[in-house]
GUFIRO-918255 format. One record per atom (N, C-alpha, C): residue in three letters; x negated, y negated, z. Coordinates in pm, whole numbers, plus 50000, padded with zeros to 5 digits. Each point is the difference from the previous one (the first is absolute). Last residue first. Layout:
residues N
{"ALA",{X,Y,Z}}
...
//
This chain:
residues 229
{"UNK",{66943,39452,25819}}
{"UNK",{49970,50166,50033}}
{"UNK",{50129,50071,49939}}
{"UNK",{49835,49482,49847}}
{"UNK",{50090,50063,50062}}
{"UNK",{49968,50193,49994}}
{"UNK",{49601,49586,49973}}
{"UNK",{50109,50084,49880}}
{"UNK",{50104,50050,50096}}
{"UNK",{49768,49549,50195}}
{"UNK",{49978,50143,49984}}
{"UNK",{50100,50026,49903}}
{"UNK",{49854,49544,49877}}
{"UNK",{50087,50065,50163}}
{"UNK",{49988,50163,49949}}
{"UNK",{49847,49665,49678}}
{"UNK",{49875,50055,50047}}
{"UNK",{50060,50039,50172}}
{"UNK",{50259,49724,49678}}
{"UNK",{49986,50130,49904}}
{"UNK",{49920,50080,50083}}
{"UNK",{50069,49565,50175}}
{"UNK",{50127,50093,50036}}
{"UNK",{49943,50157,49899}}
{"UNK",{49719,49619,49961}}
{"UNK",{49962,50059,50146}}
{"UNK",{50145,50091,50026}}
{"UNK",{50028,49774,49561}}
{"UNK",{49871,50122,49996}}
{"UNK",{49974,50024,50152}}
{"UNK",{50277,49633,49950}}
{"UNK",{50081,50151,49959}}
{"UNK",{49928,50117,49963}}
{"UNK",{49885,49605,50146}}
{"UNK",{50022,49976,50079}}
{"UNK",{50066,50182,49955}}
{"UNK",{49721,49801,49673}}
{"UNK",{49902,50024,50136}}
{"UNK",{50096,50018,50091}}
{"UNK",{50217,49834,49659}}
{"UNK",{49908,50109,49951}}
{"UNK",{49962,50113,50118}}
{"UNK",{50132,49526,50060}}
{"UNK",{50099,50045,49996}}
{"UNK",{49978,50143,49990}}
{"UNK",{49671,49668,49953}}
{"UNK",{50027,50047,50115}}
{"UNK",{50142,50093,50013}}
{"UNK",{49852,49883,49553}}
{"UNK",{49865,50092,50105}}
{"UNK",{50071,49976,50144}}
{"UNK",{50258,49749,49764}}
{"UNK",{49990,50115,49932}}
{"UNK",{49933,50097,50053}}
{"UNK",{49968,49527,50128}}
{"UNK",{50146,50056,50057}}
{"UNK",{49985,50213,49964}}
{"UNK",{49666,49727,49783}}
{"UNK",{49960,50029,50173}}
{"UNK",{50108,50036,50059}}
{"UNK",{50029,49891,49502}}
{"UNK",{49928,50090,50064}}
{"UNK",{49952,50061,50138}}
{"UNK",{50308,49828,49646}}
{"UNK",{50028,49891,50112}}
{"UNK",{49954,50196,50091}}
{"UNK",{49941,49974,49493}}
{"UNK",{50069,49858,50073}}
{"UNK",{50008,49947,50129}}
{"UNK",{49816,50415,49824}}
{"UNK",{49945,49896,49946}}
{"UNK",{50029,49861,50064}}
{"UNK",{50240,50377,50088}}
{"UNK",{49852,50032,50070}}
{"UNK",{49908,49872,49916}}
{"UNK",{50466,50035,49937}}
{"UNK",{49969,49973,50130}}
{"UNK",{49860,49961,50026}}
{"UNK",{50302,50023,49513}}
{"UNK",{49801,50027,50073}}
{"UNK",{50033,50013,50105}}
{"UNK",{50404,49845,49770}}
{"UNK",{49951,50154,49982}}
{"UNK",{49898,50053,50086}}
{"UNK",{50142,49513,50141}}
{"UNK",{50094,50087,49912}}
{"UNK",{49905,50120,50018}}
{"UNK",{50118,49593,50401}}
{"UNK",{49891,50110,49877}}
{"UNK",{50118,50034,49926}}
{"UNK",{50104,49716,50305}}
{"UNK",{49941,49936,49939}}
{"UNK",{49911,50063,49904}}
{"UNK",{50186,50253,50484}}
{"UNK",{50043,49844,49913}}
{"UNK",{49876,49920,49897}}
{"UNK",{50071,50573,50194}}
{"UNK",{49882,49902,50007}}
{"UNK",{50072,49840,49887}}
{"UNK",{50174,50484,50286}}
{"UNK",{50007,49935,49899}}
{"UNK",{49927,49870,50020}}
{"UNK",{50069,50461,50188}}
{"UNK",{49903,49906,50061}}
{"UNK",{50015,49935,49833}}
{"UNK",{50155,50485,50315}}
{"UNK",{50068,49897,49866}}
{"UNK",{49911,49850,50085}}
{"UNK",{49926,50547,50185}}
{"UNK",{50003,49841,49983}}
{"UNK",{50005,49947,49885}}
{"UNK",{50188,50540,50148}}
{"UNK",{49955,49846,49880}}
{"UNK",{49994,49938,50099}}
{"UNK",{50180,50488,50021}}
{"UNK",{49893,49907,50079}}
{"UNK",{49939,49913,49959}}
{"UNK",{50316,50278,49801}}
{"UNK",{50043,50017,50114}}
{"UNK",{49916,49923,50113}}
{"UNK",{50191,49836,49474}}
{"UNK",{49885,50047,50089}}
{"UNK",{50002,50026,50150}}
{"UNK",{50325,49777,49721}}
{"UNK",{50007,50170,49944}}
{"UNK",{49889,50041,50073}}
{"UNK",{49969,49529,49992}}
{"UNK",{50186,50032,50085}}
{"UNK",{49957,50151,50005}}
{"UNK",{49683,49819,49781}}
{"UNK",{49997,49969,50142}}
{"UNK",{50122,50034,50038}}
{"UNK",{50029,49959,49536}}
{"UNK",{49889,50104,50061}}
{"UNK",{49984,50006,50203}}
{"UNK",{50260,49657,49737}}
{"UNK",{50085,50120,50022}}
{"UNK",{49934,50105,50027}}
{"UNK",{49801,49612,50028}}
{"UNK",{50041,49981,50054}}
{"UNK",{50094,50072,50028}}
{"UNK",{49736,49967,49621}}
{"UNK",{49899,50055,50106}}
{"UNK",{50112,49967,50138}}
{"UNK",{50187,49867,49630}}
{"UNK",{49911,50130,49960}}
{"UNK",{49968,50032,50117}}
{"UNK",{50149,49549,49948}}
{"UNK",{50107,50115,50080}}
{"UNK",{49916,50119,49986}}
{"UNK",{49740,49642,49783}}
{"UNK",{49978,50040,50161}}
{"UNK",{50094,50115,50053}}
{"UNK",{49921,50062,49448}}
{"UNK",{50057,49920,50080}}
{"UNK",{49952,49990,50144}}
{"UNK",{49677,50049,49617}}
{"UNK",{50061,50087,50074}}
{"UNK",{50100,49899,50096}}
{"UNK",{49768,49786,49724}}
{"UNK",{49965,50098,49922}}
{"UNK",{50109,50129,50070}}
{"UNK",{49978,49586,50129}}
{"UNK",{50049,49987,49914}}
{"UNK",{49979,50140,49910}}
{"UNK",{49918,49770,50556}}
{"UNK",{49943,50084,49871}}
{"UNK",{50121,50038,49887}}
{"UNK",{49945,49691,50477}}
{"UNK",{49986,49953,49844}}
{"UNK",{49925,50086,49888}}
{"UNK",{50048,50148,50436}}
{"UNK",{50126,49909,50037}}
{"UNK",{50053,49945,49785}}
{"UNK",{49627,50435,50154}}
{"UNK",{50021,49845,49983}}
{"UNK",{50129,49931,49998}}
{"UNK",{49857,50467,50278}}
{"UNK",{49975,49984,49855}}
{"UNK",{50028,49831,49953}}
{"UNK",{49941,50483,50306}}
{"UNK",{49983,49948,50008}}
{"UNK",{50001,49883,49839}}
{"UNK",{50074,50469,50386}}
{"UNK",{50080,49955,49810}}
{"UNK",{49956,49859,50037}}
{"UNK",{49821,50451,50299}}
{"UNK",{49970,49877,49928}}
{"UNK",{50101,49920,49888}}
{"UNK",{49993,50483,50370}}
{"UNK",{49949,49936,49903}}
{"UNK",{50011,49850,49979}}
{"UNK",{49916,50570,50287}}
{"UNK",{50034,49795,49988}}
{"UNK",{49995,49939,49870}}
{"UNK",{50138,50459,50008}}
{"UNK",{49917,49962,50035}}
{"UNK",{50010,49870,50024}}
{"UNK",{50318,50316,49868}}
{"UNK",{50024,49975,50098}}
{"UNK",{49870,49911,50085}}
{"UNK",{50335,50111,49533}}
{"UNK",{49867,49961,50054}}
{"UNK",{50011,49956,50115}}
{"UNK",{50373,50118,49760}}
{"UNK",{49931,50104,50039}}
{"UNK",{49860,49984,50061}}
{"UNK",{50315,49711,49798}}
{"UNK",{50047,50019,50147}}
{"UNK",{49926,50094,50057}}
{"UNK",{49915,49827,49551}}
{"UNK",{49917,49926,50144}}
{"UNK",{50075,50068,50058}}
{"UNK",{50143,50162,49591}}
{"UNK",{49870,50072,50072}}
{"UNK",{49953,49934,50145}}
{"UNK",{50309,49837,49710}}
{"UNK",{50094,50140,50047}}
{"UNK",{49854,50030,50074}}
{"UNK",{49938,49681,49673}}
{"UNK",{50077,49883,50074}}
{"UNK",{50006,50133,50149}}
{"UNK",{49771,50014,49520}}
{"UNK",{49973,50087,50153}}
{"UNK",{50060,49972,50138}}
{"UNK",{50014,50036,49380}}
{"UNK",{50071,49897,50127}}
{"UNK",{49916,50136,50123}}
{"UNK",{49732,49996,49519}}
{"UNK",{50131,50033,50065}}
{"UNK",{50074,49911,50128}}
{"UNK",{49686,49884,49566}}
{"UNK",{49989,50030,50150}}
{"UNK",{50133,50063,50016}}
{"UNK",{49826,49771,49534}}
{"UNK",{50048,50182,50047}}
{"UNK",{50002,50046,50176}}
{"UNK",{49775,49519,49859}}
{"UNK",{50167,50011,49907}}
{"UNK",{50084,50146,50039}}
{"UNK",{49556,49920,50172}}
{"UNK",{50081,49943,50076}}
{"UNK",{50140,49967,49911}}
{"UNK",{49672,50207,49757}}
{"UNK",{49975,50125,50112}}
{"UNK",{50139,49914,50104}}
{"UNK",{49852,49731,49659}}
{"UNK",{50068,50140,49907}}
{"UNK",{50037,50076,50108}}
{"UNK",{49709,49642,50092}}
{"UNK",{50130,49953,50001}}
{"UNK",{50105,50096,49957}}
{"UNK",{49520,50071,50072}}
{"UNK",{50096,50006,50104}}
{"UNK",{50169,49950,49998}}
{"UNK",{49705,50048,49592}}
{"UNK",{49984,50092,50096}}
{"UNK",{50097,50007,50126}}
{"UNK",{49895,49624,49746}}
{"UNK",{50096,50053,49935}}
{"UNK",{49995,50160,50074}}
{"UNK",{49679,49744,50147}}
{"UNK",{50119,49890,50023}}
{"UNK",{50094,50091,49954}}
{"UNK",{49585,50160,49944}}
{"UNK",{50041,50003,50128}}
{"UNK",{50123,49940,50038}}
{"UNK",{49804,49937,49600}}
{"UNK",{50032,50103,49981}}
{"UNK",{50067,50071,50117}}
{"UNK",{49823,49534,49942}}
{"UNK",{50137,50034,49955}}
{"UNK",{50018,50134,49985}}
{"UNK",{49652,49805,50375}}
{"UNK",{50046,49991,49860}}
{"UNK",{50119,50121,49959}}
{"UNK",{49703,49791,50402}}
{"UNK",{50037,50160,50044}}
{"UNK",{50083,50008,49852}}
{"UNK",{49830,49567,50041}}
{"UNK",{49880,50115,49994}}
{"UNK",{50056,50154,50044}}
{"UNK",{50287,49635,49944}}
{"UNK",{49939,49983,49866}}
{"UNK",{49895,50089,50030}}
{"UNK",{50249,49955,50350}}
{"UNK",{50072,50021,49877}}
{"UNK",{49945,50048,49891}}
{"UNK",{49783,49749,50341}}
{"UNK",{50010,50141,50082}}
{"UNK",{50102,50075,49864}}
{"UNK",{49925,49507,49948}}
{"UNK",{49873,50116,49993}}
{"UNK",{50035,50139,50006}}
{"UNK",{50360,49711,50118}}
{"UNK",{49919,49997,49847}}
{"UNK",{49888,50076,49963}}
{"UNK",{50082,49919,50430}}
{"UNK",{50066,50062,50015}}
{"UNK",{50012,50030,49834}}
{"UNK",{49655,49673,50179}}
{"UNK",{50019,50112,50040}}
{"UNK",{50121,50101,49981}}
{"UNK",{50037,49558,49888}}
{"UNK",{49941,50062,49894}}
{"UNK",{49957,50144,50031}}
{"UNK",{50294,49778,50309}}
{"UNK",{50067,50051,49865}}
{"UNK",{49905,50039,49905}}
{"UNK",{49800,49831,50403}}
{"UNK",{50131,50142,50000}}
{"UNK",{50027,50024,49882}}
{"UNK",{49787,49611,50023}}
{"UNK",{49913,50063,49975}}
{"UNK",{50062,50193,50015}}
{"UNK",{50225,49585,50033}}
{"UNK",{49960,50000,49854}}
{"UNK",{49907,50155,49999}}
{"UNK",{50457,49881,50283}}
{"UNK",{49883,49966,50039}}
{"UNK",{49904,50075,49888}}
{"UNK",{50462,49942,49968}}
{"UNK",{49940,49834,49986}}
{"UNK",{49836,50001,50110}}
{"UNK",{50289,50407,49998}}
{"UNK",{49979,49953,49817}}
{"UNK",{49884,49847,50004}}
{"UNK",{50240,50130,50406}}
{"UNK",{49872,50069,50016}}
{"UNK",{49949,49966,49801}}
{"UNK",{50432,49852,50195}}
{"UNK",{49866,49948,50025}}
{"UNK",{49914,50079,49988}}
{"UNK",{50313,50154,49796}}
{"UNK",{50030,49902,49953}}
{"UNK",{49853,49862,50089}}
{"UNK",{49975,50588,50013}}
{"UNK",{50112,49876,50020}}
{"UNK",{49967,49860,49959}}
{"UNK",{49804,50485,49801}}
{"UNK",{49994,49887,50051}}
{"UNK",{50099,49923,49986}}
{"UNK",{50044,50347,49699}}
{"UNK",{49937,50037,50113}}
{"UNK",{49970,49950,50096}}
{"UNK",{50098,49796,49556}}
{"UNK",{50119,50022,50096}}
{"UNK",{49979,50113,50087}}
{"UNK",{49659,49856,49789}}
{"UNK",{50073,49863,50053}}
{"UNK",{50086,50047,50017}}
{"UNK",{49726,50261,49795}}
{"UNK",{49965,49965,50131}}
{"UNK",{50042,49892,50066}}
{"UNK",{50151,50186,49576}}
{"UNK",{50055,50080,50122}}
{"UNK",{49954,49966,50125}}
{"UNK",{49918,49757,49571}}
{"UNK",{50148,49988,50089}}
{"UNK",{50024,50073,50116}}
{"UNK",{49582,50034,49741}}
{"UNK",{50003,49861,50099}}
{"UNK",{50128,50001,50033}}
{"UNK",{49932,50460,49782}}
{"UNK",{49907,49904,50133}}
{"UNK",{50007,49863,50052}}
{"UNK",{50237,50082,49602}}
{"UNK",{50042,50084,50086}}
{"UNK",{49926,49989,50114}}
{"UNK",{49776,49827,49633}}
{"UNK",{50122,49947,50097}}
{"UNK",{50063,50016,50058}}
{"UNK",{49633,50256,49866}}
{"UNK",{49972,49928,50026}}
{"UNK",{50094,49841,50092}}
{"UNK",{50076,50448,49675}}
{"UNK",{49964,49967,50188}}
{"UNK",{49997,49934,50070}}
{"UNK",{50244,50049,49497}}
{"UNK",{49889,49935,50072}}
{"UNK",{49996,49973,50131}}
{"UNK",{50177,50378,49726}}
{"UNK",{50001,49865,49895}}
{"UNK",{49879,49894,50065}}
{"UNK",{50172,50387,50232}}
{"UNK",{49935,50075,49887}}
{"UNK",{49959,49863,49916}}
{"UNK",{50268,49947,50363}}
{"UNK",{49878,49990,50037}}
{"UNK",{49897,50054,49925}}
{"UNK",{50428,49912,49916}}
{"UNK",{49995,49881,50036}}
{"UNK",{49799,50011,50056}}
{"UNK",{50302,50368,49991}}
{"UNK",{49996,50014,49840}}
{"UNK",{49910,49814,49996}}
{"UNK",{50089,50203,50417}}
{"UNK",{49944,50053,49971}}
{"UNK",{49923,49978,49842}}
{"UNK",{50370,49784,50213}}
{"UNK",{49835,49900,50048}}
{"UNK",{49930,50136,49958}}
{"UNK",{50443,50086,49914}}
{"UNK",{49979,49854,49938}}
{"UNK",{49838,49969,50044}}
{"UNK",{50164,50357,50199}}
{"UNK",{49992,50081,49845}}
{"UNK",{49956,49888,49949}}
{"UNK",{50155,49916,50442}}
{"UNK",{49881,50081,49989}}
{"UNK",{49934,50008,49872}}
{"UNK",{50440,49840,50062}}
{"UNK",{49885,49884,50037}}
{"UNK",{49845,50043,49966}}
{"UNK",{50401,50303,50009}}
{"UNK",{49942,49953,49880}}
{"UNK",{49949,49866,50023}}
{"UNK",{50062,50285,50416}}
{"UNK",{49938,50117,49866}}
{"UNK",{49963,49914,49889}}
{"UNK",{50250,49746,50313}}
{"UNK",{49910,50040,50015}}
{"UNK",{49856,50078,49898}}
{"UNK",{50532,49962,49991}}
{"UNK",{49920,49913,49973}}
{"UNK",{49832,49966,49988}}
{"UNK",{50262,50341,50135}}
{"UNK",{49994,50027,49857}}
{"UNK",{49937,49886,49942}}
{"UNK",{49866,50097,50528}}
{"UNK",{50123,50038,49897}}
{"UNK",{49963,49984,49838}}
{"UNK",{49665,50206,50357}}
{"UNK",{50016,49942,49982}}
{"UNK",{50131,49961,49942}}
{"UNK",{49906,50249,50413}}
{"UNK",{49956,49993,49808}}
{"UNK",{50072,49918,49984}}
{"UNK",{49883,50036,50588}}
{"UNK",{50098,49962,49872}}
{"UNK",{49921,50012,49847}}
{"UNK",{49796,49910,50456}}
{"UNK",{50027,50088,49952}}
{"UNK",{50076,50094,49868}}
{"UNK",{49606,49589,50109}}
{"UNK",{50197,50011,49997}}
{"UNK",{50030,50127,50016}}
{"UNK",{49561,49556,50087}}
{"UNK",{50067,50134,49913}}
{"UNK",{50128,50049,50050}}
{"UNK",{49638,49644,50190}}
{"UNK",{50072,49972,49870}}
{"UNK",{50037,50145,49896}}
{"UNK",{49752,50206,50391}}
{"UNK",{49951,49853,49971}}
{"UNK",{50137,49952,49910}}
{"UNK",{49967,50440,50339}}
{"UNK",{50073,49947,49892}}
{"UNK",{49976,49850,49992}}
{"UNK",{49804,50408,50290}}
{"UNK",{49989,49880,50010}}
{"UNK",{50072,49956,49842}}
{"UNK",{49942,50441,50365}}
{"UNK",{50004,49965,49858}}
{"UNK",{50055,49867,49994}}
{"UNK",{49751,50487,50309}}
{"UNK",{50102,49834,50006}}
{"UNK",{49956,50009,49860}}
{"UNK",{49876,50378,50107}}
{"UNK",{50017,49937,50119}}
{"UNK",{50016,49832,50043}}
{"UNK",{50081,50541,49626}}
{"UNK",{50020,49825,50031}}
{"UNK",{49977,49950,50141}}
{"UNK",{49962,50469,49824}}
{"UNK",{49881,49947,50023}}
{"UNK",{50009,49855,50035}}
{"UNK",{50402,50261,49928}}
{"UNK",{49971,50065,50119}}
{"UNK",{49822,49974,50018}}
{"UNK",{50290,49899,49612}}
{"UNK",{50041,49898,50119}}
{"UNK",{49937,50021,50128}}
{"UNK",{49915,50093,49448}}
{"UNK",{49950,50039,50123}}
{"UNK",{50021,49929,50115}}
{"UNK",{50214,49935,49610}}
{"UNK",{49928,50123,49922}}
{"UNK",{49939,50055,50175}}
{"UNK",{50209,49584,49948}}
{"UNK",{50131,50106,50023}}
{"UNK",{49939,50154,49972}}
{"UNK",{49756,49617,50068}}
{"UNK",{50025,50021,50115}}
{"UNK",{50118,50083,49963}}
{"UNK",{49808,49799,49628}}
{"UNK",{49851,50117,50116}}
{"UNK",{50135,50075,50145}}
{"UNK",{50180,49671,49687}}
{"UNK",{50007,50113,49960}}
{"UNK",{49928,50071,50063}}
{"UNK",{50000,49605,50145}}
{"UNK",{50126,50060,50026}}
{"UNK",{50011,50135,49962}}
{"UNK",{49618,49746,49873}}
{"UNK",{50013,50053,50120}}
{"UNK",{50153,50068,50056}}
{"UNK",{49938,49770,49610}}
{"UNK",{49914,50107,49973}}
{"UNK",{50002,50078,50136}}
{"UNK",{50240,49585,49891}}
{"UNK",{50100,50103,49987}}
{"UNK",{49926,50174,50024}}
{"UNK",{49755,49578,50156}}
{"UNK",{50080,50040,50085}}
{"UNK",{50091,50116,49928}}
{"UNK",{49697,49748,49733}}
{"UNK",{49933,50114,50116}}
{"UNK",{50129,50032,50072}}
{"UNK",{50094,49668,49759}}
{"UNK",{50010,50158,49890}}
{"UNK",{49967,50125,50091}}
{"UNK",{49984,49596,50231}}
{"UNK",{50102,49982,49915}}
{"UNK",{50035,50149,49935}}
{"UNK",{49649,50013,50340}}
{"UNK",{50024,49879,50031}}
{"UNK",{50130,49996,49850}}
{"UNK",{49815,50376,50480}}
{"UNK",{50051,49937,49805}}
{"UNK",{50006,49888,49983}}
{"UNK",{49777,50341,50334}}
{"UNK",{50053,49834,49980}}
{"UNK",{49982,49975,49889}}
{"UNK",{49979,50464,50358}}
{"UNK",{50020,49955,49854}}
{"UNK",{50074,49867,50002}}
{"UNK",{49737,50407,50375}}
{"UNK",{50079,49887,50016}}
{"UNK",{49949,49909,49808}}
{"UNK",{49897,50540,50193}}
{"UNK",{49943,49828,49941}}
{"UNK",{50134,49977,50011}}
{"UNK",{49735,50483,50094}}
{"UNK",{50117,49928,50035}}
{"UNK",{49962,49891,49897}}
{"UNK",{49783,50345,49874}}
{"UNK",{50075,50082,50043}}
{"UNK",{50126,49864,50052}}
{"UNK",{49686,49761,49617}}
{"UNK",{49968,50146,50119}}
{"UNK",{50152,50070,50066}}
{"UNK",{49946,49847,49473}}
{"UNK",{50009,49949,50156}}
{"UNK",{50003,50138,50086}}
{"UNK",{49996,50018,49501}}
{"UNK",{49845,49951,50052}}
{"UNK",{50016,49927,50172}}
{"UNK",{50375,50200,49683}}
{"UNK",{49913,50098,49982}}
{"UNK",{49805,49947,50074}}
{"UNK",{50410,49751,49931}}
{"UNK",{50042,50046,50166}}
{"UNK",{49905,50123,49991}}
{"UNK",{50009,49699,49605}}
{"UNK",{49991,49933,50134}}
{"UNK",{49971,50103,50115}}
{"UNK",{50179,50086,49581}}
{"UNK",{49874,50011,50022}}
{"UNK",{49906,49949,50075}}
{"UNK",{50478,50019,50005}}
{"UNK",{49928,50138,49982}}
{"UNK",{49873,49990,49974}}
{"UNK",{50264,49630,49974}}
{"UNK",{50007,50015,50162}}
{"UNK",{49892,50173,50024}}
{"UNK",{50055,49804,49541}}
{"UNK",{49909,49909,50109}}
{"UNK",{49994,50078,50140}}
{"UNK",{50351,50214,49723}}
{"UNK",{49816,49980,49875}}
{"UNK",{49932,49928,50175}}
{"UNK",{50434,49929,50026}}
{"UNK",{50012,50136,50014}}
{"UNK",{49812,49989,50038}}
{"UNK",{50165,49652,49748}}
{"UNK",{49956,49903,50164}}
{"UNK",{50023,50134,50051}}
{"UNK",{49813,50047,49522}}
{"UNK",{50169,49981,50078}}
{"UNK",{49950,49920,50155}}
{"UNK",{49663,50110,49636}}
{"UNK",{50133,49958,49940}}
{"UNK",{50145,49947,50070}}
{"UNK",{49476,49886,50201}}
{"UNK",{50110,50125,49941}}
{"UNK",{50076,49942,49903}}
{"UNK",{49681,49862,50408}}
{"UNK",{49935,49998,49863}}
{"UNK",{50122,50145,49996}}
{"UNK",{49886,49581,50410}}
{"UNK",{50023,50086,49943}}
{"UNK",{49984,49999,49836}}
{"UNK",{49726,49865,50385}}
{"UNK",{50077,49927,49904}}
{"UNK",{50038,50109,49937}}
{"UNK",{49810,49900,50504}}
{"UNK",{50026,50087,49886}}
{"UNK",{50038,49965,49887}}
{"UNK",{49710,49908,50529}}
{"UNK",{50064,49934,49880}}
{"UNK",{50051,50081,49853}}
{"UNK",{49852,50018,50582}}
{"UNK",{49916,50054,49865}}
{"UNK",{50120,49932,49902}}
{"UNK",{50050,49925,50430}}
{"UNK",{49853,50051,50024}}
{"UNK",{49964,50030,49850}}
{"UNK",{50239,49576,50276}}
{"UNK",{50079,50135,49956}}
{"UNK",{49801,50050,49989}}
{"UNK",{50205,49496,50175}}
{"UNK",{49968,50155,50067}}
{"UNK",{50025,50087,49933}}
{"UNK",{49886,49552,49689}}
{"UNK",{50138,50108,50063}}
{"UNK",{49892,50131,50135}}
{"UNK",{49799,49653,49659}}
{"UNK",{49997,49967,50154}}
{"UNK",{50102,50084,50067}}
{"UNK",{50073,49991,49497}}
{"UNK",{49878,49922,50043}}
{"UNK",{50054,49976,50144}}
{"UNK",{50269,50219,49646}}
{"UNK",{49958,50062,50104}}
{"UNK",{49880,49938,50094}}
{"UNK",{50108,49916,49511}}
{"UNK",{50116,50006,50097}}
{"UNK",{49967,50030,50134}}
{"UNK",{49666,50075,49734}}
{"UNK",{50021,49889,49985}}
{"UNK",{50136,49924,50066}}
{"UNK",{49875,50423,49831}}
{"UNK",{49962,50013,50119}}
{"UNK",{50016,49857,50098}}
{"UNK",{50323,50087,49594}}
{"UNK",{49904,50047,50053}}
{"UNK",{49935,50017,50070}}
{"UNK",{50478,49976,49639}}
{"UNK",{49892,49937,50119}}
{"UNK",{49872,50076,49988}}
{"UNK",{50400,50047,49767}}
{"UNK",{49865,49902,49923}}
{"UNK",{49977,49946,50093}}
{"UNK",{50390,50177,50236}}
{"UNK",{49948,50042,49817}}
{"UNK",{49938,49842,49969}}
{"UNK",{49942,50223,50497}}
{"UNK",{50084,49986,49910}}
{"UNK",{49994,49978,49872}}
{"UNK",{49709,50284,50385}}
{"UNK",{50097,49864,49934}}
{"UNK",{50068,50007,49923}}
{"UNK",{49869,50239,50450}}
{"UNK",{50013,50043,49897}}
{"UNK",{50086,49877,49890}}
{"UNK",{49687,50187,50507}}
{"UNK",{50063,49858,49923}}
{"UNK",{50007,50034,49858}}
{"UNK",{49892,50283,50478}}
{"UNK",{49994,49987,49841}}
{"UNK",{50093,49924,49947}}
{"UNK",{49777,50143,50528}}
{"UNK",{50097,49917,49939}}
{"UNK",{49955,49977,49805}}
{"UNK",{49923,50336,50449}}
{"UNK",{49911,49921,49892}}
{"UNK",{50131,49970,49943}}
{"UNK",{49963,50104,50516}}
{"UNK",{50088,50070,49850}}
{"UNK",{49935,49918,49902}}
{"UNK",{49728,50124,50476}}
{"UNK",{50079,49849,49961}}
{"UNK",{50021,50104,49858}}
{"UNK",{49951,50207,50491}}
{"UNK",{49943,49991,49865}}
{"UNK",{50081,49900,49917}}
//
């Protein structure tokens, strides 16, 4: 029986992220807390599933998998971290929150440029696509997730405990999330492929889409090995 794979995005994403991905159903989370999300998340998945986070998605899933480890049958970490955020962090957050009450609109065009690597920016029609995707999942959603990914807890302690296959996958050229990130995840993971992709930043799945889907697809046939007796 094949594990349904749930793709969980990131902040002021949408389905739109996720274009052509092997996965099966698409989530966007909706809370106060990245607690809030993962709980109302795990109240509509079936008995098993394999979870692909992609930035924010990924802190949401971490949390699924500490609420219910014994339904996890893999977990795929897109451009995400385990790690809360630091102090710094937190007030970057507070600056584009208060930055986004004033005007979205620019905040959207900066953020979709530094979501995208340096070549991928210089491709016109990506970047307006990714602008879009901002501007239509809108500022209430923006400040939402950013409030919920400011209050995360650290889960750095939890990968050793995951024993499902999993995924840390993430851009050579992402700015949003350091690469080491995903490179200290894979260390702590008892069963990671680490698959860093040259020349991307944040998007994978946007940016450097067929590497992405195949990579996806290689770690969704490991999620679907018998359950252990």
């Amino acid at each position: 029986m094949t594990v349904p794979v749930i793709a969980i995005c990131g902040i002021a994403s949408d389905e739109a992220s996720w274009l052509g991905m092997p996965i099966d159903r698409i989530v966007i989370p909706r809370g106060e807390s990245i607690a809030a999300m993962a709980d109302a998340i795990v109240a509509d998945l079936p008995d098993r599933f394999a979870l692909c986070g992609h930035s924010m998605g990924g802190y949401v899933a971490l949390a699924i998998a500490a609420l219910v480890p014994d339904r996890l049958a893999g977990l795929a970490m897109l451009s995400s971290a385990c790690a809360a955020d630091s102090e710094e962090q937190g007030e970057g957050r507070r600056q584009v929150i208060a930055q986004a009450g004033l005007d979205y609109d620019a905040v959207a065009d900066r953020l979709a440029r530094a979501v995208l690597s340096r070549s991928s920016r210089s491709d016109a029609a990506l970047l307006a696509e990714t602008k879009a995707m901002l501007l239509r999942t809108g500022v209430t959603l923006f400040v939402e997730h950013q409030r919920a990914a400011a209050t995360r807890v650290d889960r750095c302690d939890l990968l050793a405990t995951i024993a499902a296959p999993a995924l840390v996958l993430a851009g050579e050229e992402d700015i949003i999330v350091p690469p080491e990130r995903a490179r200290d995840m894979a260390a702590r993971l008892p069963d990671a492929m680490l698959h860093m992709i040259p020349g991307c930043g944040h998007m994978p799945q946007r940016e450097a889409p067929a590497i992405t889907r195949s990579v996806i697809a290689a770690w969704r046939a490991r999620c679907d090995r018998p359950e252990p007796v």
